[in-house]
C-alpha positions in Angstrom: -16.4 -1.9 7.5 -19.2 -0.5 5.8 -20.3 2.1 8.7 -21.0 6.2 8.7 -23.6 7.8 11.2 -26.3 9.4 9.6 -25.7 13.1 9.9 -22.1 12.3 8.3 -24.0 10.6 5.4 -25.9 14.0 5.2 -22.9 15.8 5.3 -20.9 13.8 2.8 -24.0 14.2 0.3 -24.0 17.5 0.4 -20.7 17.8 0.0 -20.1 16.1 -3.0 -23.5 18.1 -4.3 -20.6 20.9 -4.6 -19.2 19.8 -8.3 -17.1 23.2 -9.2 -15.0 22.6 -6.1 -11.0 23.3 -5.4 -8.5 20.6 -6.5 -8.3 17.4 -4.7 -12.1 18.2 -2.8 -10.5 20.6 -0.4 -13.8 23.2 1.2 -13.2 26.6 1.8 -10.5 27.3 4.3 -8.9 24.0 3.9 -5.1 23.5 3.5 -3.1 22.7 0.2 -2.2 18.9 1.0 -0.8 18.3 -1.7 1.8 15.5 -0.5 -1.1 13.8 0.8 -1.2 10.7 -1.9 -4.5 8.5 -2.3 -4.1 5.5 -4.0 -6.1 2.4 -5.1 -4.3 -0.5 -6.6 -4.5 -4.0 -8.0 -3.1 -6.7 -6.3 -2.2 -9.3 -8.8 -1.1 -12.2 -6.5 -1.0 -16.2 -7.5 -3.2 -17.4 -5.1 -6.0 -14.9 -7.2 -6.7 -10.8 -7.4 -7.3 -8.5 -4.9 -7.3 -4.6 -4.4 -5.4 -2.2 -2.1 -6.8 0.9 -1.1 -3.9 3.5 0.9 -3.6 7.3 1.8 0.5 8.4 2.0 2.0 11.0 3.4 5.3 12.7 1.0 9.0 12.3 2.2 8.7 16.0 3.1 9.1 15.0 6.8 11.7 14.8 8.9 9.6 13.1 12.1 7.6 10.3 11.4 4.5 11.7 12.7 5.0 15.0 11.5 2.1 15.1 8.8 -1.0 15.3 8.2 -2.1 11.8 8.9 -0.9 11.3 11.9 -3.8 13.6 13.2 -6.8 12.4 11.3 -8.5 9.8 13.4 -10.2 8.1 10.6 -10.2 7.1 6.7 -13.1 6.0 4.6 -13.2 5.2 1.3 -16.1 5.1 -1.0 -16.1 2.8 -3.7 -18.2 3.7 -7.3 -21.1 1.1 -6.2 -21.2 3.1 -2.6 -19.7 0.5 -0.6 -17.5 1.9 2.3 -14.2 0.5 3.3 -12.6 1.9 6.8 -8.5 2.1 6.7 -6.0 1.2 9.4 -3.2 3.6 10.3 0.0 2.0 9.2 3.4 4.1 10.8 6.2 2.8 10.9 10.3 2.4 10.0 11.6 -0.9 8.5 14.7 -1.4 11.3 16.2 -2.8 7.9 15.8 -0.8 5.3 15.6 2.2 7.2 12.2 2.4 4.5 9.9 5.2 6.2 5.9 4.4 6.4 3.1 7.0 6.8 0.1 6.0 5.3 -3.4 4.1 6.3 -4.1 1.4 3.8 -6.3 -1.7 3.6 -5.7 -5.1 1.8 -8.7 -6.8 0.7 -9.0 -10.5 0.7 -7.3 -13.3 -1.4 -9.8 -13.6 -4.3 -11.6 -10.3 -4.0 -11.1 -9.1 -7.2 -9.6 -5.8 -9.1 -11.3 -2.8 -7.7 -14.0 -1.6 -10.0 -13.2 1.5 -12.4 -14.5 4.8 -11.6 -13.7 7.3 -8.7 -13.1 6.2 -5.4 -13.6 9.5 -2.7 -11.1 9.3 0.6 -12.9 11.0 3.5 -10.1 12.4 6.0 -11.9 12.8 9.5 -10.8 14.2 12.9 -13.6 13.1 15.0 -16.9 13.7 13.5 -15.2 16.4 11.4 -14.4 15.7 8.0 -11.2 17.4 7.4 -10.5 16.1 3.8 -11.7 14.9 0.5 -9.4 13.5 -1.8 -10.8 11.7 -5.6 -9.4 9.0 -7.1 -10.2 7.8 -11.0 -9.4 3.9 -11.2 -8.8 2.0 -14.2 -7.7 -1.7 -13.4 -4.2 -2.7 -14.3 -1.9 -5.8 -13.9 1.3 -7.1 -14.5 2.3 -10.9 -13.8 4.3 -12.0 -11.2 7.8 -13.6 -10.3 8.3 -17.2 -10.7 10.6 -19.4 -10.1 11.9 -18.1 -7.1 14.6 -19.8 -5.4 16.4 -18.8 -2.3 19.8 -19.8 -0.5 21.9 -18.1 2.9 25.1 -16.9 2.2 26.6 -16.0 5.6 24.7 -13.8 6.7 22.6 -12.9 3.9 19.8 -13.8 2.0 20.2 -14.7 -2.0 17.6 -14.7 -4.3 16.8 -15.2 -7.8 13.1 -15.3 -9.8 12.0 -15.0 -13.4 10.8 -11.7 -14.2 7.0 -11.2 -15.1 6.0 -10.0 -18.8 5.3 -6.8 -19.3 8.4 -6.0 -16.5 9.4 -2.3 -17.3 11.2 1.1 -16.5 9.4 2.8 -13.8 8.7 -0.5 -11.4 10.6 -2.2 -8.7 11.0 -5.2 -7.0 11.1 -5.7 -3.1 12.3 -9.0 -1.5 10.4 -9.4 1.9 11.2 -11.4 4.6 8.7 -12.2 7.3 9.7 -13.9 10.3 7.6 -15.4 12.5 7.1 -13.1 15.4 9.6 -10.2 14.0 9.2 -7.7 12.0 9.5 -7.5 8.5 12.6 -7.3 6.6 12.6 -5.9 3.2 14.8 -4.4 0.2 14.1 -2.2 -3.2 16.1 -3.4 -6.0 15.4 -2.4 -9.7 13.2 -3.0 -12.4 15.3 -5.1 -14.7 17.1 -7.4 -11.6 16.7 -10.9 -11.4 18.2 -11.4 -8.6 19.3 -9.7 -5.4 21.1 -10.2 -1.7 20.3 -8.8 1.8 23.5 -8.2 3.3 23.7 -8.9 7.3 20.0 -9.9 8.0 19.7 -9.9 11.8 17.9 -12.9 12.3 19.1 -15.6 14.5 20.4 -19.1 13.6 17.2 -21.2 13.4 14.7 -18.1 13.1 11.6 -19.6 10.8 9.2 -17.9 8.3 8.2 -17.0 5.2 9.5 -15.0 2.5 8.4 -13.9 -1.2 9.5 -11.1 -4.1 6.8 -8.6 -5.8 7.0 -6.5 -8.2 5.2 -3.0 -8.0 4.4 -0.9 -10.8 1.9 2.1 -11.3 -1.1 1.2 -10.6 -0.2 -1.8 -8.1 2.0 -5.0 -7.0 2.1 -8.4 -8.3 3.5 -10.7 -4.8 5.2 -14.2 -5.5 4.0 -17.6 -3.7 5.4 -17.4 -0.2 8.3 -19.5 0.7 8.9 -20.7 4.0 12.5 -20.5 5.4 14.3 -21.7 8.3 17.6 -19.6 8.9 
């Protein structure tokens, strides 16, 4: 995870040498990326705390691999203490929701702790080339999350209610996840304020097993339930 040859270390430091730069890091030459969206967030979970680092691409796309990176064959980020952290490329459509994904984005582990505050650089390579710098400020934030959460087939769909966290507000969502074993996962928006919510028609097969939870995301994060297991 924490891995950079040396003459990309020489490149990176004098790159970031160059303080009076364009928006976003971009060098001379490089392309306005502007729907290119770094991000580090909290993970406030209730097995412990945790971080997220991820790179998106905008909705400006009709293709899923039409952007930017889809090309790049590698993402770094550098963490205020120097640590490096290597991202996974993460495409995809929720057969469900119809949800689009284009991002690369690591979890770290249960119990890690919030990221650090200060600025967090994403290094965009193609090869040994970097292609992209991006600069994120961080400044740790949490909100609690759902309890109480109880769940119960209706036909076929899914029902489920939870107590909302404090400090639940306009501008956050909640998603219901379902995550059967062996399939993929099968999830659902729903608004700030809900309480509860259904999945209407889940194609899962009588007896299908696995688990299932609700989060809530907010600015600078997501806040996951325990994990229920479920038998349909």
């Amino acid at each position: 995870m924490k891995r950079l040859l040396l003459s990309r270390l020489l490149m990176l430091a004098a790159l970031f040498a160059c303080g009076d730069g364009p928006p976003w890091g971009l060098g001379p030459g490089q392309p306005n990326l502007g729907s290119v969206w770094p991000q580090v967030w909290s993970q406030n979970a209730f097995d412990g705390q945790s971080y997220e680092f991820k790179t998106n691409c905008g909705t400006d796309h009709i293709e899923l691999e039409t952007c930017f990176l889809w090309d790049v064959t590698e993402v770094i980020v550098e963490a205020p203490d120097g640590d490096l952290f290597e991202l996974e490329k993460d495409f995809n459509i929720n057969g469900y929701s119809g949800e689009v994904t284009r991002r690369w984005v690591l979890y770290g582990p249960v119990g890690a702790g919030l990221p650090e505050a200060g600025e967090y650089r994403f290094l965009y390579y193609r090869g040994e080339e970097l292609a992209l710098t991006q600069v994120v400020a961080y400044q740790p934030e949490t909100v609690g999350f759902p309890t109480d959460v109880v769940w119960v087939r209706e036909g076929d769909d899914l029902v489920v209610s939870w107590t909302p966290p404090a400090g639940a507000s306009p501008g956050m969502h909640y998603k219901v996840l379902m995550f059967p074993d062996g399939g993929s996962v099968i999830s659902l928006i729903f608004d700030w304020d809900a309480s509860h919510a259904r999945l209407s028609d889940v194609p899962l097969p009588d007896g299908a097993t696995g688990t299932l939870n609700v989060a809530i995301f907010f600015d600078g994060g997501f806040s996951p339930s325990r994990y229920l297991p479920f038998t349909w």
